[in-house]
C-alpha positions in Angstrom: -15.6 49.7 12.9 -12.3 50.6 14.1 -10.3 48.2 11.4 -12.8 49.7 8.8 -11.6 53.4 9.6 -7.5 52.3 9.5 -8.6 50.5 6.2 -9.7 53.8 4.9 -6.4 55.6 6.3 -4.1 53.2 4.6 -5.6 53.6 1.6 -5.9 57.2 1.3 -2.2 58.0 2.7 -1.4 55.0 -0.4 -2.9 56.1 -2.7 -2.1 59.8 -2.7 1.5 58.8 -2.5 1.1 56.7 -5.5 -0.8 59.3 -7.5 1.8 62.3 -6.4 4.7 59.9 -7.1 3.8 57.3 -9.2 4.8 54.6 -6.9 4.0 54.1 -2.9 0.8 52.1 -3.0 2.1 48.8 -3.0 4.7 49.7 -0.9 3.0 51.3 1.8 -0.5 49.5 1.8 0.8 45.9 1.4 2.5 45.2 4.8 -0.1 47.7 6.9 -3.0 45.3 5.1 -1.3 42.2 5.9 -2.4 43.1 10.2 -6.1 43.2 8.5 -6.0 40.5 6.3 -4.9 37.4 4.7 -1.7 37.9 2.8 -3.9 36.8 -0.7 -6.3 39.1 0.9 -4.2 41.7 0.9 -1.9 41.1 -2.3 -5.4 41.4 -4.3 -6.9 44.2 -2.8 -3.6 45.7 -3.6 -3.5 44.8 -6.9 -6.8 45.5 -7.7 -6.9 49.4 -6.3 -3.6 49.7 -8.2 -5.5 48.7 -10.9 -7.8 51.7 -10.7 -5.3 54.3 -9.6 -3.9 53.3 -13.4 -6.4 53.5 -15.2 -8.0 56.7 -14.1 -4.3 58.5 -14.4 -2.8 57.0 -17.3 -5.1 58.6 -20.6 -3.7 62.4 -18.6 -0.3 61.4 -18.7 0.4 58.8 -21.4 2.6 61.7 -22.8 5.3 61.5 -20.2 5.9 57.7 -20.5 9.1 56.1 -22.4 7.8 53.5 -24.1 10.7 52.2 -24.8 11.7 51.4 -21.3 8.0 50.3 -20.4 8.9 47.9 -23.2 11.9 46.2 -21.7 10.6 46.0 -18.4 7.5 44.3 -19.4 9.6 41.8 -21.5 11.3 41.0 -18.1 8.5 40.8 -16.1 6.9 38.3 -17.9 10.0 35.7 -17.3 9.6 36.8 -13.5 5.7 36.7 -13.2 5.6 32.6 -13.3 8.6 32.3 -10.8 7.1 34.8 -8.0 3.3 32.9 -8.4 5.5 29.9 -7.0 7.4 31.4 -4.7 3.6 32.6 -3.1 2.2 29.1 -3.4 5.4 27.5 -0.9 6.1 30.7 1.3 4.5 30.5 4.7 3.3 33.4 6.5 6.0 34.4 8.6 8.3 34.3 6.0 6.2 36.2 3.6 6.0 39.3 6.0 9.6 38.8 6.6 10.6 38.9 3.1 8.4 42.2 2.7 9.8 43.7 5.8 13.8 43.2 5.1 12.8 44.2 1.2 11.3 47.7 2.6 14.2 47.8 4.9 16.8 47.5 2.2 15.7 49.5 -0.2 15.1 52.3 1.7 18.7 52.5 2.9 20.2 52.1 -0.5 17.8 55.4 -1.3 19.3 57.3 1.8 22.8 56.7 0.6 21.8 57.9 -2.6 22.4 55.1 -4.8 22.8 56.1 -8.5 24.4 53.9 -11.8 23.7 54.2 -15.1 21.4 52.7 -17.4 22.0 49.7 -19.3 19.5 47.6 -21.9 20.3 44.1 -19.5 19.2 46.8 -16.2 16.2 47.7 -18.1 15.4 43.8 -18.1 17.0 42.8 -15.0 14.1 45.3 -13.0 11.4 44.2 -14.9 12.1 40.6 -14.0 12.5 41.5 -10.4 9.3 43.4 -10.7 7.4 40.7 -12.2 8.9 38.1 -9.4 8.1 40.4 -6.8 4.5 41.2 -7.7 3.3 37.9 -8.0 5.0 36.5 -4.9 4.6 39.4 -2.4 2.4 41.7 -4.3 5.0 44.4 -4.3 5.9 45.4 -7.8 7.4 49.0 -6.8 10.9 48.3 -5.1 12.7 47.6 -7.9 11.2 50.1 -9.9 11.7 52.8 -7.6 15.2 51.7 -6.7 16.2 51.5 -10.7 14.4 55.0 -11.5 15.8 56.8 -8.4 19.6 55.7 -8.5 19.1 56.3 -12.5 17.9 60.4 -12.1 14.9 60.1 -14.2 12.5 63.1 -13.7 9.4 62.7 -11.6 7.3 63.2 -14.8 8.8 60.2 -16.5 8.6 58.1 -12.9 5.5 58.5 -12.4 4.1 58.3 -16.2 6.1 54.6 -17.0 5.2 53.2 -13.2 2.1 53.3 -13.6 1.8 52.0 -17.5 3.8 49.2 -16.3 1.5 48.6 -13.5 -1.6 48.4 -15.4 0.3 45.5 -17.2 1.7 44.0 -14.1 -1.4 43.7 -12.3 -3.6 42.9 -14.7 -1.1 39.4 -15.5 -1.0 39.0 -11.2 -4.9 39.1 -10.7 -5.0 36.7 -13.5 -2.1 34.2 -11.6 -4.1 34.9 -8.3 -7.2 34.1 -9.1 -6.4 30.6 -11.0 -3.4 29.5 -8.6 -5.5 30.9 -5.1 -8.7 32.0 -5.6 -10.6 35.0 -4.6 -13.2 35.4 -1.7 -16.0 38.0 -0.6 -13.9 39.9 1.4 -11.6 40.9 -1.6 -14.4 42.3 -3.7 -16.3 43.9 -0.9 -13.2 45.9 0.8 -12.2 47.1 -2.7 -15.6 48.4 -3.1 -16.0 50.3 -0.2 -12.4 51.5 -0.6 -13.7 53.0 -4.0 -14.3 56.7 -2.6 -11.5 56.8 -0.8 -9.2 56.0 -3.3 -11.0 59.0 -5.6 -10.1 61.5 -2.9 -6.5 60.1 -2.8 -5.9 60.8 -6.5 -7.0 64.2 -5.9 -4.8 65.2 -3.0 -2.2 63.2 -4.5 -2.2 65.1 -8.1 -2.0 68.6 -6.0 1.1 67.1 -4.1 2.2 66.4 -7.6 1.8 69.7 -9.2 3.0 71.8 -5.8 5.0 69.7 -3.1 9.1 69.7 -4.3 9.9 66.5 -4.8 13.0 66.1 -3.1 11.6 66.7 0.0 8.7 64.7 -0.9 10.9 61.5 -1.6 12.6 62.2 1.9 8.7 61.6 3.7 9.0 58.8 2.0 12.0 56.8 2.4 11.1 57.9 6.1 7.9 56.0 5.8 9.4 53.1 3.9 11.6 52.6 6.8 9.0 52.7 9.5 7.1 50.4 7.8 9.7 47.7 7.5 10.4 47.7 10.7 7.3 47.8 12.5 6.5 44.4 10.0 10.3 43.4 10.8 8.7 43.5 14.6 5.7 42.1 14.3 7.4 39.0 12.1 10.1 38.4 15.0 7.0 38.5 17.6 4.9 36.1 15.8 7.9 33.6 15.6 8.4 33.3 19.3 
C-alpha cells in the first residue's frame, strides 16, 4: 500500500510538471520508478503515460508547435532510436541508473549556468538523434530537448507545444522497440491503469501552473528538482555497487 501511494505521488508531481512545462515527466518519474520497478518496468510505464499526457494536450495546442523543427528532430531521432534499443539490451542495471543519474546531474548544471547558443539546421538534428538514443536506451527522451530549447530562448508556448508533438512520435516508435526487443508484463499494463486518474488530475493542476505560475521561477523548481534527483540515484547507484 505504501509503494502504491508514492506511485501515485510520482506521478502526479510528473505529470503536472510535464503538462505546465511541456517536459518533466520522463525526467522526474523515470529514476524515482526505477526504486519500484524493473528498469523495462519503468521505461514503459513511462512511455506509455507520456503517451497519454500527449495525446489529451496536443489537439489544444497544436497551434503553438514549429513544425518545422518537430520535423528535423524526428528525422534525427529515427537514426538514434535503433542505437539506444542496443544500448538497453547490453547495459546492466547499475550502469543504467548511473547513466540516468550523471545525465540528470549534468544537464541540470549546464541550465544553472545558463547555457545559451544559437540555432543551427545540424543542432536541430544533432538533439533529435540524442533524443531518439536516449529514449530507447534509458527512457529519457527530455534532456536533450530541454537543454536545446532552454540554451536556445524559445518561448514556453513553443517548448511545450513541439515537446510534446515530438513525444507522441518518440514513444509511440519506443513502445514498439520495447515490446519486440523485451517484452511487456502484467505489472506494466496494470500500474498504468491505475495511474489513469491521477495522471487526469496532473494535467489539470499542471495547465493552471501553465496559465498562472511565471515561468522563470518555475524552471528554477525545476532544475532544483532535477538535481536532487540525480543525486539521490547517483547515491543509491554507488551503494548498490559496494
Amino acid at each position: 500500500m505504501f509503494e502504491l501511494i508514492i506511485f501515485f505521488l510520482i506521478i502526479l508531481f510528473a505529470s503536472i510538471l510535464q503538462t505546465s512545462s511541456g517536459f518533466g515527466f520522463s525526467i522526474i518519474a523515470t529514476p524515482l520508478l526505477l526504486v519500484l520497478f524493473s528498469p523495462q518496468e519503468a521505461i514503459q510505464i513511462n512511455i506509455l503515460l507520456s503517451l497519454v499526457i500527449s495525446f489529451t494536450l496536443i489537439w489544444k495546442i497544436r497551434q503553438d508547435v514549429d513544425f518545422s523543427l518537430l520535423k528535423k528532430i524526428v528525422m534525427g531521432s529515427l537514426i538514434g532510436a535503433p542505437f539506444g534499443s542496443v544500448i538497453f539490451s547490453f547495459v546492466n542495471i547499475i550502469t543504467f541508473k548511473l547513466i540516468i543519474a550523471i545525465t540528470l546531474i549534468g544537464l541540470t548544471i549546464l541550465l544553472i549556468k545558463n547555457l545559451s547558443f544559437q540555432p543551427t539546421t545540424k543542432g536541430d538534428y544533432g538533439v533529435g538523434f540524442l533524443s531518439g538514443l536516449l529514449t530507447t536506451s534509458i527512457g529519457m527522451a527530455g534532456p536533450p530537448l530541454l537543454l536545446y530549447f532552454a540554451g536556445t530562448m524559445k518561448s514556453k508556448e513553443m517548448i511545450r507545444a513541439t515537446t510534446l508533438a515530438y513525444y507522441i512520435f518518440i514513444y509511440l516508435i519506443s513502445l514498439l522497440f520495447q515490446l519486440t526487443m523485451t517484452g511487456t508484463n502484467k505489472t506494466v499494463w496494470v500500474n498504468s491503469l491505475y495511474a489513469l486518474p491521477i495522471l487526469l488530475i496532473g494535467l489539470v493542476v499542471g495547465q493552471i501552473f501553465f496559465n498562472r505560475l511565471d515561468q522563470k521561477l518555475f524552471s528554477r523548481l525545476i532544475n532544483m528538482m532535477l538535481f536532487a534527483a540525480g543525486v539521490i540515484l547517483l547515491i543509491q547507484t554507488i551503494f548498490a555497487m559496494f
